[in-house]
C-alpha positions as a Markdown table, in Angstrom:
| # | Residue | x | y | z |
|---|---|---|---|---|
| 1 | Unk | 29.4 | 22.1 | 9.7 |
| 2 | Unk | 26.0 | 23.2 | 8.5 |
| 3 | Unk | 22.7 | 22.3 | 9.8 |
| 4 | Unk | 19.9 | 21.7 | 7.6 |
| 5 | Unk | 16.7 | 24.1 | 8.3 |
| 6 | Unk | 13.4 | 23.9 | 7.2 |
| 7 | Unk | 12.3 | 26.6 | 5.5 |
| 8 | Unk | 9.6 | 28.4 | 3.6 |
| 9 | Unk | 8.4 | 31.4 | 1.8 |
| 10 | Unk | 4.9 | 33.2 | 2.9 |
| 11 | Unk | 3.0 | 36.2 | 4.1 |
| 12 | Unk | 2.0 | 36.9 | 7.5 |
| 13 | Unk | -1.3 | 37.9 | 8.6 |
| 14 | Unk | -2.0 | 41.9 | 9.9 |
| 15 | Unk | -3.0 | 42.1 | 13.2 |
| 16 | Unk | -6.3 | 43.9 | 11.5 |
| 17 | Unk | -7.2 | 40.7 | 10.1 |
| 18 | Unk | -6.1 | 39.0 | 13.1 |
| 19 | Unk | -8.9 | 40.1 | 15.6 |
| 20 | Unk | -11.5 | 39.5 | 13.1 |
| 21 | Unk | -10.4 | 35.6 | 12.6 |
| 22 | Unk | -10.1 | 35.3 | 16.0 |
| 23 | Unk | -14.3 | 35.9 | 16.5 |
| 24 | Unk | -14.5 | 34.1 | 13.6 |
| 25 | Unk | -12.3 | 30.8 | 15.2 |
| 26 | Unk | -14.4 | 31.8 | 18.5 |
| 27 | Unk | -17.4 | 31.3 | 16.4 |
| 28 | Unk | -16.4 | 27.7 | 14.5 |
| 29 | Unk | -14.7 | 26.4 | 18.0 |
| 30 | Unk | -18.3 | 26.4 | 19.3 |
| 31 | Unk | -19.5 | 23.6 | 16.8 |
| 32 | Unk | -17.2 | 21.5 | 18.3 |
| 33 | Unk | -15.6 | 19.9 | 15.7 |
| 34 | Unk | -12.7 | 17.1 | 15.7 |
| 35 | Unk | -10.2 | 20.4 | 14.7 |
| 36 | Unk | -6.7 | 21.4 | 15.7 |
| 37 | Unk | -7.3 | 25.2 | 15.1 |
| 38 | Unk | -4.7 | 27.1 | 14.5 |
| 39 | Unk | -2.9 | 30.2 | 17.1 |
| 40 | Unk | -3.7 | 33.2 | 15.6 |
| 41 | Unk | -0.5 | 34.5 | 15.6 |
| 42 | Unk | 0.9 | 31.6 | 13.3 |
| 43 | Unk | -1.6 | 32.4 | 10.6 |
| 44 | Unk | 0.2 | 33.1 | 7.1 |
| 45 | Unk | -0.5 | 32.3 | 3.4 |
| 46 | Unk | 2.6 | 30.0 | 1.6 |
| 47 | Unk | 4.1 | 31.3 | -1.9 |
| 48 | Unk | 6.9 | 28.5 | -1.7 |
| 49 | Unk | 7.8 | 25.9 | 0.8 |
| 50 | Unk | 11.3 | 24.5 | 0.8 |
| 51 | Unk | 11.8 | 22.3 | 3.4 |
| 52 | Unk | 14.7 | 21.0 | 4.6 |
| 53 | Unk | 17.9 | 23.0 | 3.3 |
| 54 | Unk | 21.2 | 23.7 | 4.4 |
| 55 | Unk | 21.4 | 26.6 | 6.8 |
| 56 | Unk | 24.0 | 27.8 | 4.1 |
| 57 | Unk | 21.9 | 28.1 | 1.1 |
| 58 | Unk | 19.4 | 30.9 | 3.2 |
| 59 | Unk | 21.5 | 33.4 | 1.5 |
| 60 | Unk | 20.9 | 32.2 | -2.1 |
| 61 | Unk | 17.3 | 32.2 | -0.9 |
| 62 | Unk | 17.0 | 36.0 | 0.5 |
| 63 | Unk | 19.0 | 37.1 | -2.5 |
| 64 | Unk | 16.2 | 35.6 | -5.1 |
| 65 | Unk | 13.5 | 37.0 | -2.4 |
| 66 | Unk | 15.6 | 40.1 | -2.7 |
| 67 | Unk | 15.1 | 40.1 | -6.4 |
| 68 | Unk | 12.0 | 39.4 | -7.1 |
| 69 | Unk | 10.4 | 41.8 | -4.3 |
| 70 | Unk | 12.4 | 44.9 | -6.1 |
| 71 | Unk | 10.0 | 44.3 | -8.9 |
| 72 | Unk | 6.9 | 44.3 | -8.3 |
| 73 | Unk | 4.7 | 47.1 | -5.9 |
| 74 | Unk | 2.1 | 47.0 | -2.5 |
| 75 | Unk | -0.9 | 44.9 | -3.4 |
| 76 | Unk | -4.3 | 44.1 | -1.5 |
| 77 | Unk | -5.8 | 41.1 | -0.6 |
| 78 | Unk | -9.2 | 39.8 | 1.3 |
| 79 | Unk | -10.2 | 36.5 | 2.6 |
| 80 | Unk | -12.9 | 35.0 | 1.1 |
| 81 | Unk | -14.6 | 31.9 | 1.8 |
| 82 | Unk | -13.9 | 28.7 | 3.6 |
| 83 | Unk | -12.9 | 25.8 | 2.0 |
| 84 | Unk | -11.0 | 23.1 | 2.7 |
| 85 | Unk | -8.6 | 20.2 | 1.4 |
| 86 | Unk | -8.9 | 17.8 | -0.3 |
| 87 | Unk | -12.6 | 18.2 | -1.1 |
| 88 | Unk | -16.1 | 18.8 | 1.0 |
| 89 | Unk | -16.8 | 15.1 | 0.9 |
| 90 | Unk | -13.2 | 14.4 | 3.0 |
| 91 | Unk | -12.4 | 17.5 | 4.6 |
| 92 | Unk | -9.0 | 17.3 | 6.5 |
| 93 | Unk | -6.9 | 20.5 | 6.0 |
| 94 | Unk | -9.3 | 23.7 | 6.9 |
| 95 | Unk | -8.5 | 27.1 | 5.0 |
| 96 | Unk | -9.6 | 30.9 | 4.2 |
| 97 | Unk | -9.4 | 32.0 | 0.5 |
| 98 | Unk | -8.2 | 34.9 | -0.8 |
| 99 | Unk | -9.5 | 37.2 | -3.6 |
| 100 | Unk | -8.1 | 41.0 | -4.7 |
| 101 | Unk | -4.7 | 41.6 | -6.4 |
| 102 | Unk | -4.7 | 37.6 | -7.5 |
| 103 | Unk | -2.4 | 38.5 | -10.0 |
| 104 | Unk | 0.1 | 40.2 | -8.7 |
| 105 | Unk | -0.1 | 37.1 | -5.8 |
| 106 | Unk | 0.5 | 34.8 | -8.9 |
| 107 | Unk | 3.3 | 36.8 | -10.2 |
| 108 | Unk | 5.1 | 37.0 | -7.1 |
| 109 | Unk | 4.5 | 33.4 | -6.4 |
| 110 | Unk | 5.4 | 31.9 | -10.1 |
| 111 | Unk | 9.1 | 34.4 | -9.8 |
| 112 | Unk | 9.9 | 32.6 | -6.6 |
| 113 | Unk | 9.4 | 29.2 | -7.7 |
| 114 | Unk | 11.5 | 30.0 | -11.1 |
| 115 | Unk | 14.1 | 31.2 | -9.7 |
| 116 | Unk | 14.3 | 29.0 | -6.6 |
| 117 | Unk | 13.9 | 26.1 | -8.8 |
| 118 | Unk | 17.3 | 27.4 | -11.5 |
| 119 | Unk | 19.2 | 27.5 | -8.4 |
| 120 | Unk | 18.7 | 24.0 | -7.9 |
| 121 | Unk | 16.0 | 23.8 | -5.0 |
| 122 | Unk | 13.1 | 21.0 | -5.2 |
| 123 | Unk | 10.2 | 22.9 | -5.8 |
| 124 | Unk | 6.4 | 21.5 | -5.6 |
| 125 | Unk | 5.1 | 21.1 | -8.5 |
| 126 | Unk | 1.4 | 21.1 | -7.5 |
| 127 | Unk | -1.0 | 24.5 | -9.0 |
| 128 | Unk | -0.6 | 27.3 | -6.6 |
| 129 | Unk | -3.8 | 27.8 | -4.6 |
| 130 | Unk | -3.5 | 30.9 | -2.4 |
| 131 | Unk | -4.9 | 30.3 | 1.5 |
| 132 | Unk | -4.6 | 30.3 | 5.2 |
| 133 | Unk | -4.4 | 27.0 | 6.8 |
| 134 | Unk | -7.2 | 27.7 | 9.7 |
| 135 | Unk | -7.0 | 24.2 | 11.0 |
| 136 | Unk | -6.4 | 20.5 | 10.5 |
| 137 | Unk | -9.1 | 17.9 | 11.0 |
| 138 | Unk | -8.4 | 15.3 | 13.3 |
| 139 | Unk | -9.6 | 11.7 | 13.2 |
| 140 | Unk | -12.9 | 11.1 | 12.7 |
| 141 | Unk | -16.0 | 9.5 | 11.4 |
| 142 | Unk | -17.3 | 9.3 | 7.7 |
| 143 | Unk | -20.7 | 10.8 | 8.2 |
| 144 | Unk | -18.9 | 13.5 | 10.8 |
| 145 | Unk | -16.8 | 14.5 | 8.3 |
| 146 | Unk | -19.4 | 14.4 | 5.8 |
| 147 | Unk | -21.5 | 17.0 | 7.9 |
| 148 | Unk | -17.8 | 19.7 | 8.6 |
| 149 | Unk | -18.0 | 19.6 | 4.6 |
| 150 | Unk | -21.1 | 20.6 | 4.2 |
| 151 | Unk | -21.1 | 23.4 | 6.6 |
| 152 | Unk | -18.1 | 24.6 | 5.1 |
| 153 | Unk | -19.2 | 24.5 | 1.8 |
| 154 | Unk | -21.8 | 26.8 | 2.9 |
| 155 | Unk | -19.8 | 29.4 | 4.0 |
| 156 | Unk | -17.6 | 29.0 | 0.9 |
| 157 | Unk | -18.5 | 33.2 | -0.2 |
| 158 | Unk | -18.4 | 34.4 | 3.7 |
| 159 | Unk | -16.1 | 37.6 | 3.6 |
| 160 | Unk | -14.2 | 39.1 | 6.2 |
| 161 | Unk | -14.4 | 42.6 | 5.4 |
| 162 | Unk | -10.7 | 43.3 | 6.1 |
| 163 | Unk | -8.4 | 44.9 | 3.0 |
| 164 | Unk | -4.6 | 44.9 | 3.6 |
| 165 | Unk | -1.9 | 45.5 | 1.9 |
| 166 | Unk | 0.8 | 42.8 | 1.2 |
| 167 | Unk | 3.5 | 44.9 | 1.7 |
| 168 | Unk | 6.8 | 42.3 | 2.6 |
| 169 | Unk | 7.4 | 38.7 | 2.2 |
| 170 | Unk | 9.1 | 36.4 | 4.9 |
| 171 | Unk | 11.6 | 34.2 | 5.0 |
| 172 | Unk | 9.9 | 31.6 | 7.8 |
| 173 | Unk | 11.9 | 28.7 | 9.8 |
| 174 | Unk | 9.9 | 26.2 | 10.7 |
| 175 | Unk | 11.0 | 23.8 | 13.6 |
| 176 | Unk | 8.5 | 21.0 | 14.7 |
| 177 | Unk | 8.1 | 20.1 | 18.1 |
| 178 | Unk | 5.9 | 16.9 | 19.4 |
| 179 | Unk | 2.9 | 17.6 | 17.3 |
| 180 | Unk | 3.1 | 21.2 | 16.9 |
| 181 | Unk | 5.2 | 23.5 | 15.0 |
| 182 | Unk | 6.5 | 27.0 | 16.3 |
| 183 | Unk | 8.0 | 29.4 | 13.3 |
| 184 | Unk | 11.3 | 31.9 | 13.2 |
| 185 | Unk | 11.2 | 34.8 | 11.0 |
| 186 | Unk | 15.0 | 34.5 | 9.2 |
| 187 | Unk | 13.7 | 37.8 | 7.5 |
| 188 | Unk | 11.5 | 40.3 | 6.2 |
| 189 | Unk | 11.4 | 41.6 | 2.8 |
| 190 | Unk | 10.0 | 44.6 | 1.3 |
| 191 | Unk | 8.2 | 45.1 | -2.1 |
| 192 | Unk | 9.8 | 47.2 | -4.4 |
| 193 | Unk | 12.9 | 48.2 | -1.5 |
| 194 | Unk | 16.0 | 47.2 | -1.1 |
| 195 | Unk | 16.2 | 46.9 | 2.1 |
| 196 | Unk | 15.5 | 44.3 | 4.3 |
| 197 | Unk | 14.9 | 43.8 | 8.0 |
| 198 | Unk | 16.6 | 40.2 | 9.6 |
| 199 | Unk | 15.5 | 39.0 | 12.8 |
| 200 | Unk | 18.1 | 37.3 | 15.3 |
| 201 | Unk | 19.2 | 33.7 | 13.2 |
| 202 | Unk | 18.6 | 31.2 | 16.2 |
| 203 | Unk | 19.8 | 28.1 | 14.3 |
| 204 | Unk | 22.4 | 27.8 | 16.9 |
| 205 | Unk | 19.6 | 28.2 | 19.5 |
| 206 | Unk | 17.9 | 25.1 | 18.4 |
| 207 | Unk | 18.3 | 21.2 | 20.2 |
């Protein structure tokens, strides 16, 4: 009997990166806003989320990861800018943008969804917006979250000065517990190579 997983499709964060959002989250946690910030180590950009699939379907998934990742090279990407869902005047999700290689993100992104989606899987439909989901607003007041808009919207061209190369996409699991979420890497795929590294499966593992 097979246990459904939930799953999605994304790109972790270099550790490079990493120390510079963590001054940066150092820097936004002192304005003290109503914000669940996220660890550092969780922070990722989606290409596809999947949700809830049947542990036996991950191997249709890495073959189409497989696939698409033989085709297309290394590209590099920066952050740029805050921003934030769904607008500045109702700010709830908190993200970083991304500018370089945008099309080669789009590419990759667009193959994954096509082919995931001819092999049956439900597939958002919503326009892809490339981004790191830096935290989640909590509840608040109107004119409060009035005010984390428009500070945000004002660091919408802040740069991080960190170029890295997207070298591997990764199978994630995500597995919710009480309010928080805690990811699995199922496995990592290289760009343009065949071969793949796959960390432990700890389905089994799982209450």
């Amino acid at each position: 009997m097979y246990l459904n997983v939930r799953i999605f499709i994304g790109v972790a964060l270099p550790l490079s990166l990493q120390k510079q959002l963590k001054k940066l989250l150092k820097v936004l946690e002192r304005k003290h806003w109503p914000v669940k910030w996220e660890a550092i180590e969780k922070l990722h950009f989606t290409l596809v989320f999947l949700g809830e699939i049947p542990e036996s379907k991950i191997v249709i998934v890495k073959e189409i990861v497989r696939e698409i990742c033989q085709q297309l090279p290394s590209f590099s990407l920066e952050i740029k800018g805050l921003g934030c869902f769904p607008d500045y005047l109702f700010p709830k999700i908190i993200w970083l943008g991304l500018k370089g290689d945008l099309k080669s993100l789009s590419f990759l992104q667009k193959q994954l969804k096509l082919k995931l989606k001819d092999q049956g899987f439900v597939i958002d439909n919503r326009p892809f917006l490339g981004h790191v989901t830096l935290g989640r607003v909590k509840k608040a007041k109107m004119k409060q979250l009035q005010e984390i808009g428009r500070q945000l919207k004002a660091l919408r061209e802040m740069e991080i000065g960190v170029e890295w190369h997207v070298k591997e996409v990764i199978i994630f699991q995500s597995q919710i517990l009480s309010q928080r979420s805690k990811y699995y890497k199922v496995a990592e795929i290289l760009l343009k190579n065949q071969n793949y590294k796959e960390e432990k499966w700890q389905i089994s593992m799982l209450k």
